[in-house]
N, C-alpha and C positions, 0 to 999 in steps of 0.2 A: 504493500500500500504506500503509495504516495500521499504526503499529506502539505500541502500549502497555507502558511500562514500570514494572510494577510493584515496593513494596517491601514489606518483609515485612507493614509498618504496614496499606497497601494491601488486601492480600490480605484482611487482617480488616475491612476495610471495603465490600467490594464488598454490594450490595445489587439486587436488582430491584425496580423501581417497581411500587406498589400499587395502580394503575389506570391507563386513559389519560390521557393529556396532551392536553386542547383545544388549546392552539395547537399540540402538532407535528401532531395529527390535520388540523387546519384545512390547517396547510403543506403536509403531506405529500399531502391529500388533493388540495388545487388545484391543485396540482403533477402528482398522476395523470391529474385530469382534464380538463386543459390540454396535455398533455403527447400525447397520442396512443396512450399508455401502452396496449399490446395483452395485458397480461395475461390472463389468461380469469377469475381471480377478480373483478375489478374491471368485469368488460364490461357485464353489467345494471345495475350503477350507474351507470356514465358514460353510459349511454341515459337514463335517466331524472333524475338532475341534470345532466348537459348543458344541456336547455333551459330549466333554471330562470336560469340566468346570466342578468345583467343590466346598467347603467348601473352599478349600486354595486356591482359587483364590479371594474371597469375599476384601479382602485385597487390592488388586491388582483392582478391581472392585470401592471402596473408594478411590484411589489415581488416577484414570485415567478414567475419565469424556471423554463419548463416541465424544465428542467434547469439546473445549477451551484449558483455561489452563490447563497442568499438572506439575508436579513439575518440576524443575528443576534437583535437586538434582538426579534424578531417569536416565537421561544424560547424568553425566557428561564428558565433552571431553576438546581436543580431546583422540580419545578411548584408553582405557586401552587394551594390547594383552590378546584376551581370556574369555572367559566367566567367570570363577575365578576370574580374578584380576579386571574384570569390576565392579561385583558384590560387591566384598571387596572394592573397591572406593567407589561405592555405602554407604555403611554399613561405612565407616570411616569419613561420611559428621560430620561436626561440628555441634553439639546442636545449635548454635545460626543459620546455615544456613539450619537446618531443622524447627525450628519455622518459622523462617522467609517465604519459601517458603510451607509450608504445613498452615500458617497466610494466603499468598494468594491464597490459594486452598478453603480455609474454608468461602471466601467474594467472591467467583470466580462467574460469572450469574449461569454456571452448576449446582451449589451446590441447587441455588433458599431458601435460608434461611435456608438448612437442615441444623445440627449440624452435623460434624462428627463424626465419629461412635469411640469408646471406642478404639477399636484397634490403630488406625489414630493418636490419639490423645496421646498415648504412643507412638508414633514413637518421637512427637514432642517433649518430653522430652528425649528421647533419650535412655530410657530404654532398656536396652539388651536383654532382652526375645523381645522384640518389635520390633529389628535390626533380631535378629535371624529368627524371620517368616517372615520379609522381603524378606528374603536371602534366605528362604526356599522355598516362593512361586517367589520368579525370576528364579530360578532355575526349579523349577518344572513347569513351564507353558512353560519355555524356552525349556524342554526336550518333551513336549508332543503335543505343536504346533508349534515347529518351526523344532528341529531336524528333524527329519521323510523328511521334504524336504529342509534344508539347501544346497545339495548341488547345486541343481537347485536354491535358492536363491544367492547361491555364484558365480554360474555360470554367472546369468545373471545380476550382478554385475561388473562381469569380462567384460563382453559384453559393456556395458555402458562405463567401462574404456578404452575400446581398441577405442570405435569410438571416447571419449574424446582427447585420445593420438593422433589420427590422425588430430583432429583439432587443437591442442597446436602444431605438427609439420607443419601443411598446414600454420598457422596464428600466431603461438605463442600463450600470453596468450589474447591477443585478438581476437583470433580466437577459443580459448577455450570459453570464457566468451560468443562470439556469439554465439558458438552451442548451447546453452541452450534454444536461442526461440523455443517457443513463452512461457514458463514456468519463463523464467528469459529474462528480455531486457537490454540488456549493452547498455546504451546511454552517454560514458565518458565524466566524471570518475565517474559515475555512475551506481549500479546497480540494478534494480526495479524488487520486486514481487508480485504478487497479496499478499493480507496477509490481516487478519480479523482486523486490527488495522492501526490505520497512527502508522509509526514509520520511525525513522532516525536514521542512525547507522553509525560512523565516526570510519572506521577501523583505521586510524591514527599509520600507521606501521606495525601492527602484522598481517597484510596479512590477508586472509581466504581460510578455506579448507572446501572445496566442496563436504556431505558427500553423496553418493548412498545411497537410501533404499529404497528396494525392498517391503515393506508395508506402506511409504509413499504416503498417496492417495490424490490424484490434486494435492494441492498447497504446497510449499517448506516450511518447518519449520525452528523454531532455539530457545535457550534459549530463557527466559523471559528477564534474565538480565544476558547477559553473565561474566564470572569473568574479570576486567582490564585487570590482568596480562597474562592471555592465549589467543590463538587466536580465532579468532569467527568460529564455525560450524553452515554452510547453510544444509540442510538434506533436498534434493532433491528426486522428486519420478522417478521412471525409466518405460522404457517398461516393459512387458510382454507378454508370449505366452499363447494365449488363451488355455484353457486344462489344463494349466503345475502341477492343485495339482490332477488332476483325476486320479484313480487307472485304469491302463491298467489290459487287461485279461495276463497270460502267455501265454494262445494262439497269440494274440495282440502283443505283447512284443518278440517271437520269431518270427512270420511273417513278424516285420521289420527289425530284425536282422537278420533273414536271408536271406534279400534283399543287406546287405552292400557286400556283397563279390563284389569284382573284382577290377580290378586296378585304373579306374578314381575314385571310392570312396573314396579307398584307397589314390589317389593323390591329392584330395581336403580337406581331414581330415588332412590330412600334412598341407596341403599349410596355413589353417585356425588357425594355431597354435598363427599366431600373427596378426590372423585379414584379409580377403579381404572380396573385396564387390564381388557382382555379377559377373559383368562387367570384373574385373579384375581375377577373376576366369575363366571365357570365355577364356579369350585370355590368360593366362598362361595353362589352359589345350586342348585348341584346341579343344570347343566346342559349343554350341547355349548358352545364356542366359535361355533358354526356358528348357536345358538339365541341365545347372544349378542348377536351380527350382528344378527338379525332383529330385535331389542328395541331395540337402539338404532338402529339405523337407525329406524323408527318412533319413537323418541322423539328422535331428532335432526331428521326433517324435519319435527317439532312443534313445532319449535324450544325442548323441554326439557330437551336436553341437547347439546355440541359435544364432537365427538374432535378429536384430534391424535395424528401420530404420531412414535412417538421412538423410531428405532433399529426394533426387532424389534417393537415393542410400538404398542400404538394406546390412549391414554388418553382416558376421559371421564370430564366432568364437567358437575356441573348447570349451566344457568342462571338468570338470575332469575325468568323467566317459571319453570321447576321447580320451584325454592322457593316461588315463590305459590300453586300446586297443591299441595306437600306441606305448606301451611301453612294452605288452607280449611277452614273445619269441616264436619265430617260433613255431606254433605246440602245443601250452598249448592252455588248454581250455579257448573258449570264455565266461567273464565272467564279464558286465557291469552293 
């Protein structure tokens, strides 16, 4: 159990994070798909990045134990804009805070007595050829299992933050912190998550930001020992739409595209720009919940727009591929 203990300071400080984080996606993701991880959300993905592994990932294999600890240093937050400048944070950790935590990878249950491999073990001294193929395979596992669908990961990141936004306005930040059950339980000024360790964590002013990750699988993560001086990242797992890494046919792909035409499509791809649920789509378009259904559903497996549900309610919102369709001018080709 994880336990968080807030103070009043705290409480006005909590935040949700404004998009995803490349390295926890990188972690969290090669963690899933090392892991055996039988999710059903994740199961066409790990068929199809599976076999892209390789030599330069072996690396990345040694640092990130298909369960427990992984490093710290491999995290750092909160995040740096961009995969570049995450990466070179990464690569500028201090010698002493890479023994230290690559010390507690090498006594980790994972490891079960192995020695770390040659590689691993020049990280720890901080060798530059050793920084360099860090840098080499974050980047190259980053471009070959996550790109390809980034923006359906970004998407329904987005999605996660618009139904948060609506509960920090319905309740403030106690209505934020409640949305999270049954994954987080706010019982003030406390906040508890399942987690493979007892721990107690006294934010004691520097707030916490509450990260989305969309390859965060069950249970909520966070450093081992976060730094004093910065604030604490929670890295929480989000929905998902069953299907979303499967490759559509173009037959498939234009048969639901060209079912969008006509104006209530068109007037619910609008309206979704900053979020309605079902319900409130009904009765701002003057139609059945049931007719609802059928609109987004269709403009969800065109991937231009993702639901989520919260509680009683089922919220959508656009994506970016949507906003480039309600942003072509008149009469240029369709092109999502």
């Amino acid at each position: 159990m994880l336990r968080m203990h807030f103070t009043a300071d705290d409480i006005a400080r909590v935040r949700v994070a404004d998009a995803p984080d490349h390295l926890w996606e990188i972690t969290n993701s090669f963690q899933v798909l090392i892991s055996g991880d039988d999710t059903p959300a994740f199961g066409d993905w790990r068929r199809l990045v599976g076999p892209r592994l390789g030599p330069a990932d072996r690396l990345l294999t040694a640092l990130l134990p298909a369960r427990g600890y992984s490093p710290d240093f491999l995290t750092p937050g909160p995040a740096a804009p961009g995969l570049r400048s995450a990466v070179d944070t990464v690569l500028s950790t201090p010698r002493t805070a890479l023994r230290s935590d690559l010390a507690v990878l090498a006594t980790s249950p994972s490891r079960r007595g192995t020695p770390l491999p040659a590689a691993v073990r020049a990280l720890a001294d901080g060798e530059p050829e050793a920084l360099r193929r860090l840098g080499s395979a974050l980047h190259a596992y980053h471009r070959r299992a996550l790109v390809p669908f980034f923006a359906h990961i970004r998407a329904q990141v987005e999605a996660d933050r618009a139904a948060r936004a609506r509960a920090a306005m319905d309740g403030g930040t106690q209505g934020l912190l409640a949305s999270f059950r049954p994954m987080l339980r706010w019982k003030p000024p406390v906040l508890e998550a399942d987690y493979p360790v007892e721990r107690e964590l006294r934010l004691e002013g520097r707030g916490l930001v509450l990260q989305p990750s969309f390859f965060c699988s069950r249970n909520p993560v966070m450093l081992a020992a976060p730094s004093p001086g910065l604030t604490p990242v929670l890295v929480y797992p989000i929905q998902h739409t069953l299907g979303w890494a499967r490759r559509r046919s173009a037959t498939e792909r234009d048969a639901d595209l060209g079912t969008l035409l006509g104006r209530t499509r068109a007037a619910l791809l609008e309206d979704v720009v900053t979020g309605r649920t079902t319900g409130e789509l009904a009765r701002r378009l003057g139609i059945s919940d049931a007719a609802v259904s059928q609109h987004t559903g269709v403009l969800r497996r065109a991937g231009l727009l993702v639901s989520v549900r919260r509680s009683r309610h089922v919220l959508h919102t656009i994506t970016p591929a949507g906003l480039a369709l309600l942003d072509r001018p008149l009469g240029a080709p369709l092109d999502v």
